[in-house]
PLY file of the C-alpha trace (Angstrom):
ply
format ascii 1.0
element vertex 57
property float x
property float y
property float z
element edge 56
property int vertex1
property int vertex2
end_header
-54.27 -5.01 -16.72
-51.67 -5.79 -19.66
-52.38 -2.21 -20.54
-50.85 -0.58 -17.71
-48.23 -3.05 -17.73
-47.23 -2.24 -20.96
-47.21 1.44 -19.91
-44.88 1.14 -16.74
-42.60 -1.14 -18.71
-42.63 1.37 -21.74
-41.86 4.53 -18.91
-38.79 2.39 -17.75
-37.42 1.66 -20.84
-38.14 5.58 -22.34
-35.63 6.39 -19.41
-32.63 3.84 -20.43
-32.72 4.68 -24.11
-32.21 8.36 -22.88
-29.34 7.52 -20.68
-28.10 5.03 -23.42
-28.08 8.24 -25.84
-26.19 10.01 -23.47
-23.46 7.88 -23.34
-23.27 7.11 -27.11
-22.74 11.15 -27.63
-19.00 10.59 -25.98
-18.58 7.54 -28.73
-16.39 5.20 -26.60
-19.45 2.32 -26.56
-20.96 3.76 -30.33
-17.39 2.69 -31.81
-14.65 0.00 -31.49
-12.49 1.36 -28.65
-9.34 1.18 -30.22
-7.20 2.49 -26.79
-5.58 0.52 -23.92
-7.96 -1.97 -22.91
-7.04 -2.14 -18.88
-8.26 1.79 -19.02
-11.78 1.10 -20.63
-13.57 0.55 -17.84
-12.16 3.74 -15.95
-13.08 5.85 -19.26
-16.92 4.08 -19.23
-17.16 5.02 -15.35
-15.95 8.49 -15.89
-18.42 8.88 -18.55
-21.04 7.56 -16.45
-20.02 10.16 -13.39
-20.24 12.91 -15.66
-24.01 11.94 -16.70
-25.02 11.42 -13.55
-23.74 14.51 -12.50
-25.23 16.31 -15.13
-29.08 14.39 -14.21
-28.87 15.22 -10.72
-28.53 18.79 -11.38
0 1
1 2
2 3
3 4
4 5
5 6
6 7
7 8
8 9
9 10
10 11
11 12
12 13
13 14
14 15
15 16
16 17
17 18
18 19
19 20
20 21
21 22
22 23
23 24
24 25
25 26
26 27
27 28
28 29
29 30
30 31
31 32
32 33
33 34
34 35
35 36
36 37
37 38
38 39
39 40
40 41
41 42
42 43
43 44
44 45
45 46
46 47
47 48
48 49
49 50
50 51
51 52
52 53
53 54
54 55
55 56
């Protein structure tokens, strides 16, 4: 039972450290963000769009 808990837990975490890759290759969450601050979050989501974009394809 703690086996194949292990296992779905381990599948579901195998897919955020691939996303979390994804975003880290664009280096706005890898480094201090150094630009205006009231635009990070618009940068992030843009990033974000563009990944998803590029999964669902």
């Amino acid at each position: 039972m703690e086996k194949a808990e292990n296992r779905c837990f381990a599948r579901i975490r195998i897919l955020v450290e691939h996303i979390d890759a994804k975003v880290r290759v664009f280096k706005i969450v890898a480094y201090r963000y150094r630009n205006c601050r009231k635009r990070f979050g618009l940068r992030v989501a843009l990033i974000c769009g563009v990944i998803n974009f590029e999964n669902k394809n």
